[in-house]
KEVEX-443311 format. One line per field, with one value per residue (C-alpha): residue number from 1; residue in three letters; y, x, z. Coordinates in steps of 0.1 Angstrom, whole numbers. Layout:
num	NUM_...
residu	ALA_...
yy	Y_...
xx	X_...
zz	Z_...
This chain:
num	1_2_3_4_5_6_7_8_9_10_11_12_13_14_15_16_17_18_19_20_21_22_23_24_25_26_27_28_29_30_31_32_33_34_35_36_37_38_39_40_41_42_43_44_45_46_47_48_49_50_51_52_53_54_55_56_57_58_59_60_61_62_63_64_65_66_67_68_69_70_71_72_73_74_75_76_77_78_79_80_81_82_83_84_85_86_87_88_89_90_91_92_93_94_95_96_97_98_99_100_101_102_103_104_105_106_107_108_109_110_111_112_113_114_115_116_117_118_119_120_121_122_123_124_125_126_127_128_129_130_131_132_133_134_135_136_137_138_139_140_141_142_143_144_145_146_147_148_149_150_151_152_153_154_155_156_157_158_159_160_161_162_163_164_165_166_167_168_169_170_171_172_173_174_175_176_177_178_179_180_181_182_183_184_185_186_187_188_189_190_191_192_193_194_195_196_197_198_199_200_201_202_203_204_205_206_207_208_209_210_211_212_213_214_215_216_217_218_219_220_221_222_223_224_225_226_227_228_229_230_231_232_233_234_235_236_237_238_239_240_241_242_243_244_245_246_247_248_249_250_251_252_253_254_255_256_257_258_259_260_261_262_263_264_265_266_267_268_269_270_271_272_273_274_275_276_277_278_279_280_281_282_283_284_285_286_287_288_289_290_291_292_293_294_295_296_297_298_299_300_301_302_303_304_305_306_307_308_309_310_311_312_313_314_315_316_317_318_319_320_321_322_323_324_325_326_327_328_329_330_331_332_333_334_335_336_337_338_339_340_341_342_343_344_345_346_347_348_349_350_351_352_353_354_355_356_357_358_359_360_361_362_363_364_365_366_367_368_369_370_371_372_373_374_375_376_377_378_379_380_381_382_383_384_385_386_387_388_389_390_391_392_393_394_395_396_397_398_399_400_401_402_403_404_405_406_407_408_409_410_411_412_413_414_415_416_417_418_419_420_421_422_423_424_425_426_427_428_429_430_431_432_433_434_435_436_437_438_439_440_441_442_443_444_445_446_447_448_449_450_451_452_453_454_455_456_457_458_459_460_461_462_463_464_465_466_467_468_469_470_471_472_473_474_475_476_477_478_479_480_481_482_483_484_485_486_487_488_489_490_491_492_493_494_495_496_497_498_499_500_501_502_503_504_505_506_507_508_509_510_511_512_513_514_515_516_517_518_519_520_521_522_523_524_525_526_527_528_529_530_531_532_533_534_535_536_537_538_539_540_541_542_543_544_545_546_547_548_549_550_551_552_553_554_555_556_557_558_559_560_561_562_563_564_565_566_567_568_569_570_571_572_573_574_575_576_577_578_579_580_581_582_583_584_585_586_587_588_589_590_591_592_593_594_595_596_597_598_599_600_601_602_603_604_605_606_607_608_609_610_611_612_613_614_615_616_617_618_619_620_621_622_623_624_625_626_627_628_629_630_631_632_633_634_635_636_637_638_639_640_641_642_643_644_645_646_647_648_649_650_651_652
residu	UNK_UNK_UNK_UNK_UNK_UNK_UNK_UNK_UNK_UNK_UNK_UNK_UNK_UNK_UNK_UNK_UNK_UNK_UNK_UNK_UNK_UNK_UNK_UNK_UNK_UNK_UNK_UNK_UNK_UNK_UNK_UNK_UNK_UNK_UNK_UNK_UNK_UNK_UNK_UNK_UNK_UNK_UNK_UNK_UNK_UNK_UNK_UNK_UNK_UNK_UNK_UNK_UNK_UNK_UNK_UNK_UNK_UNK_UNK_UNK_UNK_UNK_UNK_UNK_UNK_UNK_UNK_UNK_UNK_UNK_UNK_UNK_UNK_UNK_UNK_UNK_UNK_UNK_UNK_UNK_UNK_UNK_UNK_UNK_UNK_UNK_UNK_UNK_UNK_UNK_UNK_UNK_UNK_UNK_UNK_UNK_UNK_UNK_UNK_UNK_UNK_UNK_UNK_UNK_UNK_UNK_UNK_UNK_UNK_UNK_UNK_UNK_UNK_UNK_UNK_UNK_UNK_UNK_UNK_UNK_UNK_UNK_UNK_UNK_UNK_UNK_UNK_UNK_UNK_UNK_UNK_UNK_UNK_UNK_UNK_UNK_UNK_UNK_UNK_UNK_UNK_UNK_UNK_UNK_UNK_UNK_UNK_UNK_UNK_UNK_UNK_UNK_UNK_UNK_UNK_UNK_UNK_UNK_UNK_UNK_UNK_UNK_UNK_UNK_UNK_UNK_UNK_UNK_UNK_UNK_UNK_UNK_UNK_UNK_UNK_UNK_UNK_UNK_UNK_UNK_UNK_UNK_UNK_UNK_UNK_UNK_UNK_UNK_UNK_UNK_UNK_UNK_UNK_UNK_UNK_UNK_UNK_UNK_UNK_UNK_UNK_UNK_UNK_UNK_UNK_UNK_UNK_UNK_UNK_UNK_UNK_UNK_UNK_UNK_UNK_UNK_UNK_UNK_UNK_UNK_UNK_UNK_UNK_UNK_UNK_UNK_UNK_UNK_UNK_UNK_UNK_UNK_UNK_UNK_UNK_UNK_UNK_UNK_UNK_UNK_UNK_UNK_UNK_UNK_UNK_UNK_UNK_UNK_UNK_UNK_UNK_UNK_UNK_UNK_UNK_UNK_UNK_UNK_UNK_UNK_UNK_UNK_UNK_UNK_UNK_UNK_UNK_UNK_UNK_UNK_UNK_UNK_UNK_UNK_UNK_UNK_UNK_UNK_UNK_UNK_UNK_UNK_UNK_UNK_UNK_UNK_UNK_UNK_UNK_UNK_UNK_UNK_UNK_UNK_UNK_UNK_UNK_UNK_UNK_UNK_UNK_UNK_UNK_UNK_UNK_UNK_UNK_UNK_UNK_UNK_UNK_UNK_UNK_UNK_UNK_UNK_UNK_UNK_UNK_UNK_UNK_UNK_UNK_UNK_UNK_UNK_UNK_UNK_UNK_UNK_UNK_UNK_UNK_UNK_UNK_UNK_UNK_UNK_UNK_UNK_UNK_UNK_UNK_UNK_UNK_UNK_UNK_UNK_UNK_UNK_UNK_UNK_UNK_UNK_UNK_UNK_UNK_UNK_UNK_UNK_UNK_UNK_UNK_UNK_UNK_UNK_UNK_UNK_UNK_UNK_UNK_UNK_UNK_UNK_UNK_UNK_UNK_UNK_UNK_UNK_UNK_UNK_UNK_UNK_UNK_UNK_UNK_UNK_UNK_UNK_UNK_UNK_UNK_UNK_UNK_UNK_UNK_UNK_UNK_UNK_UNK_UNK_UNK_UNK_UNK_UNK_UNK_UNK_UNK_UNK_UNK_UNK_UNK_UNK_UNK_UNK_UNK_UNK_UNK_UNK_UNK_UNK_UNK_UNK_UNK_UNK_UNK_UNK_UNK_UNK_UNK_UNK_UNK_UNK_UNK_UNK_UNK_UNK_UNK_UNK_UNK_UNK_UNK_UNK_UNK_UNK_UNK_UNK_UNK_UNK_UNK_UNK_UNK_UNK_UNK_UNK_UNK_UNK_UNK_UNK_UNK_UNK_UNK_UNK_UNK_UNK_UNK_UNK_UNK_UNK_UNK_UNK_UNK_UNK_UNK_UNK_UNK_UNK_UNK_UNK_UNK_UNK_UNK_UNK_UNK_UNK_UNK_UNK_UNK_UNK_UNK_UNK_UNK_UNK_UNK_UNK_UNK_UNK_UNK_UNK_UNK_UNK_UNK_UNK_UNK_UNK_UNK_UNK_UNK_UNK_UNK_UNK_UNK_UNK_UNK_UNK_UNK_UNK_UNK_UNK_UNK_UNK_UNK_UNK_UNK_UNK_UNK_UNK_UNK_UNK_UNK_UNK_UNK_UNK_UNK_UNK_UNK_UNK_UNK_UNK_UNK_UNK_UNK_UNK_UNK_UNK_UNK_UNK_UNK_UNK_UNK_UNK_UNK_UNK_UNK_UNK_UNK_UNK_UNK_UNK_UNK_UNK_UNK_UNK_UNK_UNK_UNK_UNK_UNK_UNK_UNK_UNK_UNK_UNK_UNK_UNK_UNK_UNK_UNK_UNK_UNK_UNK_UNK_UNK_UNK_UNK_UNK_UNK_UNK_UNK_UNK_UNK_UNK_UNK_UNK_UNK_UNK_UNK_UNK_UNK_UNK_UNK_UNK_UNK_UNK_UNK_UNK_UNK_UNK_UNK_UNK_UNK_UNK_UNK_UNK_UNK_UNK_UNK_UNK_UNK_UNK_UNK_UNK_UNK_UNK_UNK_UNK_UNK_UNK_UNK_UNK_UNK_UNK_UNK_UNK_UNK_UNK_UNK_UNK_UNK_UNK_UNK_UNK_UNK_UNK_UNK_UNK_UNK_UNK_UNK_UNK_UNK
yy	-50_-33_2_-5_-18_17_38_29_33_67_71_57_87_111_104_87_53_27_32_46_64_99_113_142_175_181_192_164_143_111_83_80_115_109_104_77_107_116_78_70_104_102_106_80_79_45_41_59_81_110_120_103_96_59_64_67_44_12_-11_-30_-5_0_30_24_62_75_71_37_28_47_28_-6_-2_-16_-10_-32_-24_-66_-61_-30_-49_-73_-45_-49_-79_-101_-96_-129_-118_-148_-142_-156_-154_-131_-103_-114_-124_-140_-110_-118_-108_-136_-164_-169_-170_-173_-157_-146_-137_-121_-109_-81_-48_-27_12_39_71_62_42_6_-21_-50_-69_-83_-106_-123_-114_-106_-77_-86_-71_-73_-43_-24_1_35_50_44_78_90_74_97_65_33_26_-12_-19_-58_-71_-65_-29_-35_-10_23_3_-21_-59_-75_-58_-85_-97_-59_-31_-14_19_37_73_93_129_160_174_205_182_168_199_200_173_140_109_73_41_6_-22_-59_-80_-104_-78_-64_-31_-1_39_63_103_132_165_188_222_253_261_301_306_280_251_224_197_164_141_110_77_45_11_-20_-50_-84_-115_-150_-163_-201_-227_-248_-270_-241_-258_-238_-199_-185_-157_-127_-97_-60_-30_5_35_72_97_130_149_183_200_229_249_280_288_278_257_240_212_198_168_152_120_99_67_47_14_-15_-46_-84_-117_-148_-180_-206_-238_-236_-258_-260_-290_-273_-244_-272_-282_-248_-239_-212_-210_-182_-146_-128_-92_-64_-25_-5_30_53_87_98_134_143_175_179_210_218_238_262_242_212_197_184_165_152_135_112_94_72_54_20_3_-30_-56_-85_-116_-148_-186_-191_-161_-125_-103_-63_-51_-9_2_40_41_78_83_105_113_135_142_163_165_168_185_176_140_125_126_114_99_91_88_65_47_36_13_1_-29_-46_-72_-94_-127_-149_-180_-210_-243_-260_-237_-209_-182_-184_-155_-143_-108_-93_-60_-50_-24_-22_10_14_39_40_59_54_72_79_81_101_85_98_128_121_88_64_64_39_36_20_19_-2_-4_-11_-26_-41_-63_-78_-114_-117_-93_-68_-70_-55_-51_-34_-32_-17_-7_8_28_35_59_60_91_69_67_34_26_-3_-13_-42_-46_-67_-67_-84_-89_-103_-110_-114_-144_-131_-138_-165_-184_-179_-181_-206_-238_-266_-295_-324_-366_-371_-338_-311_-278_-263_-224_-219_-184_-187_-188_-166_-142_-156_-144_-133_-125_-113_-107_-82_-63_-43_-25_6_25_34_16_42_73_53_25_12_-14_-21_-61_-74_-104_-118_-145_-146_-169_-176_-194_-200_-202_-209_-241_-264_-293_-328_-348_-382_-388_-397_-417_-422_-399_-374_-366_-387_-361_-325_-299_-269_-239_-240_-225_-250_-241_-228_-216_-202_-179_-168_-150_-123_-95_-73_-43_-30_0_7_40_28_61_94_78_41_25_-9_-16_-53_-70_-109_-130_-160_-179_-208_-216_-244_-251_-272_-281_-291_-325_-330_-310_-326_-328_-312_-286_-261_-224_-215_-236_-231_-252_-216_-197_-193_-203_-174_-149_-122_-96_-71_-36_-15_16_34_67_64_98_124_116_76_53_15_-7_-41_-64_-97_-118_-152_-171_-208_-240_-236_-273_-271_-284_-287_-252_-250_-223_-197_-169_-136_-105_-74_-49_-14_12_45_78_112_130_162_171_162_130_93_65_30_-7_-31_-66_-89_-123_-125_-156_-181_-184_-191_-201_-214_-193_-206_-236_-222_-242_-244_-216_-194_-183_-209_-208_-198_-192_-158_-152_-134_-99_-73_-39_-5_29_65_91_127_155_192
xx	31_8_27_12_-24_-26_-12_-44_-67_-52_-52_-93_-100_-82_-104_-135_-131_-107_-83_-53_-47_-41_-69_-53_-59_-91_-74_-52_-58_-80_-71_-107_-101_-66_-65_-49_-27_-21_-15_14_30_35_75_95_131_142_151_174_180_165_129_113_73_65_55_91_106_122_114_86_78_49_37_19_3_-6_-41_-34_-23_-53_-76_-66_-64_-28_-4_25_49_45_5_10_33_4_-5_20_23_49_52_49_41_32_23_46_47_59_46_74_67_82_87_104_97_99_108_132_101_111_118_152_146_179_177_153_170_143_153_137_142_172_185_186_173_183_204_239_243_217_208_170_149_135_99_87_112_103_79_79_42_23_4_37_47_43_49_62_81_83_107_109_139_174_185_222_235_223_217_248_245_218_194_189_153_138_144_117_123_98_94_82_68_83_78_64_34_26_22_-4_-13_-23_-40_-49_-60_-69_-83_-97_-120_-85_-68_-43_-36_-21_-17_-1_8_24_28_44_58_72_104_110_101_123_125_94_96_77_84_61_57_32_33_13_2_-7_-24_-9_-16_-28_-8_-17_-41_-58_-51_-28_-16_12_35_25_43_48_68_76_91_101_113_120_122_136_136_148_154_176_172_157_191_198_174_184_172_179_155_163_142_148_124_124_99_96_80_74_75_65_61_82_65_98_120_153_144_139_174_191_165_143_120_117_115_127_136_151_158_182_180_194_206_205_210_207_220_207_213_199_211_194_207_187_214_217_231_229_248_238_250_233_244_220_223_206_205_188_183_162_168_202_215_220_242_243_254_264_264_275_266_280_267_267_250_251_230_231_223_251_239_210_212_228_210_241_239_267_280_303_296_309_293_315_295_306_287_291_270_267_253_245_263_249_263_286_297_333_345_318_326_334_338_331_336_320_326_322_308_285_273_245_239_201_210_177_186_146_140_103_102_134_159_185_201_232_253_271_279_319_318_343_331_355_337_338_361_354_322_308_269_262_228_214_175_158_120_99_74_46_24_-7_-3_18_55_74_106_134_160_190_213_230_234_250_240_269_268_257_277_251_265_299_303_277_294_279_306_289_296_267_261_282_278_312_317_321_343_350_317_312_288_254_252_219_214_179_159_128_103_70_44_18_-3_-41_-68_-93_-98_-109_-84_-50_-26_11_26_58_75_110_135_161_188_209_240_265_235_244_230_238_264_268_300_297_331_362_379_377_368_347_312_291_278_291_272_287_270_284_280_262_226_211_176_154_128_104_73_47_31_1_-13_-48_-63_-97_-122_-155_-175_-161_-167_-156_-120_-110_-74_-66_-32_-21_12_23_53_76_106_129_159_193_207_238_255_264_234_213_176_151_183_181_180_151_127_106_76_74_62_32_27_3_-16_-44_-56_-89_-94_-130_-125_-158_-167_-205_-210_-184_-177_-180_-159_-160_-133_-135_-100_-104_-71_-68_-34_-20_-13_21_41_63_49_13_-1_-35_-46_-66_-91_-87_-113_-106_-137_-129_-157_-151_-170_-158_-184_-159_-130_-106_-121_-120_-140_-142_-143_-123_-122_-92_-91_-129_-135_-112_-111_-74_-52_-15_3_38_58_94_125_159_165_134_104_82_53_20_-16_-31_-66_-97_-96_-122_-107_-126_-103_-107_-82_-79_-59_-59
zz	225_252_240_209_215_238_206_187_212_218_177_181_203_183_149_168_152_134_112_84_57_54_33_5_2_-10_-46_-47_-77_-78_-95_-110_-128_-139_-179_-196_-208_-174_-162_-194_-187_-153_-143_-130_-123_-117_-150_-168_-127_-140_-143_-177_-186_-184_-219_-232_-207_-229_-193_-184_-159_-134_-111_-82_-69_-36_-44_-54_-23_-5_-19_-16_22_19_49_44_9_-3_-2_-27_-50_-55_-85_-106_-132_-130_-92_-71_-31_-6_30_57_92_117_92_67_30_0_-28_-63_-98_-125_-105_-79_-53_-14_17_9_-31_-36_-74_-68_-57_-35_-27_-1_-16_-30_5_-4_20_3_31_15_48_38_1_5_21_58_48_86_98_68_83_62_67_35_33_33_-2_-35_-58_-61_-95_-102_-129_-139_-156_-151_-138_-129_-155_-135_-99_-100_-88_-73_-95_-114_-118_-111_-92_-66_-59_-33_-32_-4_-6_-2_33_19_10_43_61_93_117_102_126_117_132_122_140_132_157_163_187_153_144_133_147_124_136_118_122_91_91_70_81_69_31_18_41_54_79_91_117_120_144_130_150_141_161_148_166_163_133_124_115_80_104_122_154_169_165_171_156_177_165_170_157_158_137_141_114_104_67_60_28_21_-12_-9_-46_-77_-81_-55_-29_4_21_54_63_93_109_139_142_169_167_182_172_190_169_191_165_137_108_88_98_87_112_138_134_134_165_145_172_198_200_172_179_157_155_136_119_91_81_46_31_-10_-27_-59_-82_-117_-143_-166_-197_-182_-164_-132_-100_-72_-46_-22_16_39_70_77_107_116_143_147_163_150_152_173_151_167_148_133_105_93_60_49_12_-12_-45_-73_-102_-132_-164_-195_-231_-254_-286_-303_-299_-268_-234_-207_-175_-154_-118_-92_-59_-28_-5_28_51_82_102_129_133_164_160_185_191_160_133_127_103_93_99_124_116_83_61_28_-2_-34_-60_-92_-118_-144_-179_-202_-233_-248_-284_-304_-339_-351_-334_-313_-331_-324_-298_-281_-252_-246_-210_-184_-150_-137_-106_-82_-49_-22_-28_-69_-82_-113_-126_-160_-166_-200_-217_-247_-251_-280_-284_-314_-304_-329_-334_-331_-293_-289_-286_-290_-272_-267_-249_-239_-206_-185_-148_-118_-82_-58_-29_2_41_46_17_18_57_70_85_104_120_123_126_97_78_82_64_47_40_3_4_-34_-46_-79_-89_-103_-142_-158_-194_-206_-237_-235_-260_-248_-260_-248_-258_-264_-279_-274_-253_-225_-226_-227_-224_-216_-231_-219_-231_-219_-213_-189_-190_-156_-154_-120_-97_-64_-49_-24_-33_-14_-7_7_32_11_41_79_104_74_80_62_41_35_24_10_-16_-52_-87_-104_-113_-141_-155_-181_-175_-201_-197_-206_-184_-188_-175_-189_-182_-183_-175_-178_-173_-154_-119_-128_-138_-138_-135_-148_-146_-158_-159_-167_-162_-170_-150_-160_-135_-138_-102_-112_-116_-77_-63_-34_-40_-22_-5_-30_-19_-43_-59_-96_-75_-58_-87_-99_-139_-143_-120_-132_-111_-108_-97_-101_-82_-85_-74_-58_-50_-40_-7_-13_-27_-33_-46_-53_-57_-73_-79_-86_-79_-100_-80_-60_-71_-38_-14_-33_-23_-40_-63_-51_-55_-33_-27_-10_-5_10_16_25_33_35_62_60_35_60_73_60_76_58_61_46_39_24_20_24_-2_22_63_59_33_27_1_-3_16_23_15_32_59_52_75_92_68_82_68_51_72_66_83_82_92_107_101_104_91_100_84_93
């Protein structure tokens, strides 16, 4: 952690001050001088997996932009969901958080599919994304595309409840030496350095390091901290473009990082022995070809290699993952826009556990491949079209699985479009659930290696468009219907010599989400926008007729029934900005977290075109504040504090 602290002190030097983001090119485009025209035509590709305006997307889909991110003085990917409606993000400790999108709300949310550039970092072993070794350098990220609601038909299982998919820039764009810093008065913080060059006429290159530092946090009493934690991570990105046709890219990361959980506050990671240092590293290799077509045609085709190790409560283990896939797309006539493609994904892990539990096996390899095709069907040309597709998978752990969906738009020449859509989904169990066992004389835990794959089906229907020059709005209602959910079941002992309870995961849950989600936005005058966005939620779950209270691996107490969130970004002058986030957050049921109201303030000043200095403060209406209470085998929970934050940033 002293590596660390001395990187930001070097990274203070280098700009003169504190902290982070890399300020844009002088002609980059502001957010405040973006039209609403701009804003609903902006391109996203996660989908239909090509590149589509959000306008004509039938999703309830949400962009978050580089200057987005700038502004909110964000540095870790679960602070930036906060934007989006419908997205439900709760602090944790050892930099972790709970992440999910319509329910589902925990450490481990495993319906909610999350992609780097196409790499995904969704963890099968343990069905969830570990959001504390996920480090890629936010002035680094083009976009974030948030898609809520089932995506399995182009993205397969798991993306069942929404799919994130972050994109990073093209290298090309970060040419030149870029240096940031951040620092609080706690002893946390963050140093980011890049350097980007042109490679001949046809090829550019970056290479990067950021590492981050955070002080113990405070338990729910504020008598004790705890929780110190630090990490690291390295990469490169070539791009290179040897014809008009034809784009090349190789990106490879390597990160490391450590915690030390001292005072766990969860009683079920007392008796597995969650406490301790918590270490992790791993890196990844990914290369894209993608060619396009003078006809409009295109593909690309895609590998990674992921590699991942950690260790945490009594449980050290690694897992690899290589990961090929391709993609094609082309219009047939006048009518029929096609996308197609086929996977592979091959995983092997190995999990060591301690003397109170074990995975069964402790090491373990996977496949999954399938293919995919969706057709976008104009049946009015610039007014009506429908899309209608499926994915055809096959796992080692469930078998053959089929995901269809069909979606439909009506875009009205008024400014507005209306959409629905119906699909279905499946998550498949994870190692954790299938594997875990636990003897034991009272209450013994039993692997469950025929588990079947959780089912969704959902119902949506949105609408966007303008209601004036200056203003606009997106709507989204759904429900989502869940059967074979997997939840823990209890045996009492059948005879002599049994434990006297056994606990083992089945498919007996079920649920019913329904919901609606807003976004509003709103430019006030050429210098001021206000960015609004509200959800609310009702979750109703069905354990299951032999299902122990209290044991299940998610809980509807975690999810807020509605949330409703503020942004003014005003322009003062040229060179200063101030933002203002207000959010406020419902009552939490589990484990009676209280509702709550957050504010984030960030000022910044631009004394040259290449220079950024600001102050920021989140969390500023509470000293500290509890935010979720995990169940089962999550994160020890931990407060959210009040932080004020001094950066500098410095391009050339």
């Amino acid at each position: 952690m002293r590596r660390i602290a001395a990187a930001v002190a070097v990274m203070l030097l280098g700009c003169g001050t504190a902290e982070a983001q890399t300020v844009e090119a002088p002609d980059a485009a502001e957010l405040t001088e973006l039209s609403l025209e701009d804003l609903l035509e902006a391109e996203v590709t996660s989908v239909a997996k090509r590149p589509q305006r959000v306008e004509d997307a039938a999703a309830a889909v949400f962009v978050i932009t580089q200057e987005d991110i700038r502004r909110s003085g964000a540095t870790s990917l679960p602070e930036l969901f906060r934007m989006a409606p419908g997205m439900e993000v709760a602090g944790l400790a050892s930099e972790n958080a709970a992440v999910s999108s319509r329910g589902f709300n925990g450490r481990f949310s495993n319906k909610l599919l999350v992609l780097v550039d196409g790499r995904a970092i969704y963890l099968s072993t343990l069905s969830g994304v570990l959001w504390d070794q996920q480090l890629p350098p936010v002035e680094d990220i083009q976009r974030i595309e948030i898609v809520r609601g089932p995506g399995a038909t182009l993205w397969g299982a798991n993306a069942v409840n929404g799919v994130i998919n972050i994109v990073t820039k093209h290298a090309v764009d970060t040419l030149g030496v870029a240096l940031g810093a951040r620092i609080d008065g706690e002893g946390s913080g963050r140093a980011f350095a890049q350097i980007g060059t042109r490679l001949g006429e046809t090829g550019a290159l970056r290479a990067y390091v950021v590492a981050r530092e955070t002080d113990g946090l405070a338990l729910a009493s504020g008598d004790l901290r705890y929780d110190l934690s630090s990490a690291a991570q390295a990469g490169v990105r070539l791009d290179v473009e040897p014809s008009a046709a034809d784009a090349f890219t190789l990106q490879a990361e390597v990160y490391t990082g450590e915690a030390d959980i001292s005072r766990p506050v969860n009683p079920v990671a007392v008796a597995v022995g969650q406490a301790g240092i918590t270490e992790f590293s791993g890196y990844s290799v990914l290369g894209r070809w993608t060619r396009s077509q003078a006809d409009g045609s295109s593909f690309s085709l895609q590998a990674y290699w992921d590699h991942v190790e950690r260790t945490e409560g009594g449980i050290d283990g690694w897992r690899d993952q290589l990961d090929f896939d391709f993609s094609h797309q082309f219009r047939l006539g006048d009518r029929h826009h096609i996308v197609w493609g086929a996977g592979y994904r091959w995983s092997e892990d190995e999990v060591r556990t301690g003397a109170d539990f074990d995975f069964v096996p402790e090491s373990r390899s996977d496949s999954w491949y399938g293919a995919y095709v969706e057709d976008s069907i104009t049946l009015v040309p610039d007014r009506l079209r429908v899309s209608v597709g499926a994915k055809f998978e096959h796992n080692d752990y469930t078998g053959f699985e089929v995901q269809p969906s069909i979606r439909g738009i009506w875009t009205d020449p008024g400014g507005w479009a209306l959409w629905a859509a119906v699909s279905r989904a499946v998550r498949t169990p994870s190692r954790l659930e299938t594997a875990l066992a636990a003897p034991d004389p009272f209450v013994a835990i039993a692997p469950a290696p025929d588990l079947d794959a959780e089912e969704l089906l959902a119902w949506e229907i949105g609408w966007r468009g303008k209601l004036s020059d200056r203003v606009s709005l997106d709507l989204t209602a759904y429900r989502q219907d869940y059967d074979n959910l997997v939840v823990w079941s209890a045996t009492p002992a059948t005879g002599p010599g049994q434990p006297f309870l056994t606990l083992r995961y089945v498919n007996a849950g079920q649920a019913v989400t329904t919901g609606v989600e807003a976004a509003l936005d709103a430019r006030v005058t050429d210098r001021w926008t206000i960015r609004a966005a509200a959800s609310a939620t009702e979750m109703n779950v069905e354990e299951g007729g032999f299902t122990a209270p209290g044991l299940m691996p998610f809980d509807e107490g975690n999810v807020p029934r509605w949330q409703v969130s503020v942004r003014s970004l005003l322009d003062v002058t040229d060179a200063v900005d101030l933002d203002v986030w207000l959010r406020r957050t419902d009552e939490l049921e589990t484990g009676g977290v209280e509702a709550y109201t957050d504010l984030d303030v960030r000022l910044a000043w631009r004394p040259a075109p290449t220079i950024e200095l600001f102050i920021h403060g989140e969390n500023l209406l509470d000293e500290r504040r509890v935010e979720i209470i995990e169940t089962g085998l999550g994160s020890p929970s931990a407060v959210v504090e009040r932080r004020v934050w001094l950066g500098a940033a410095w391009r050339y």
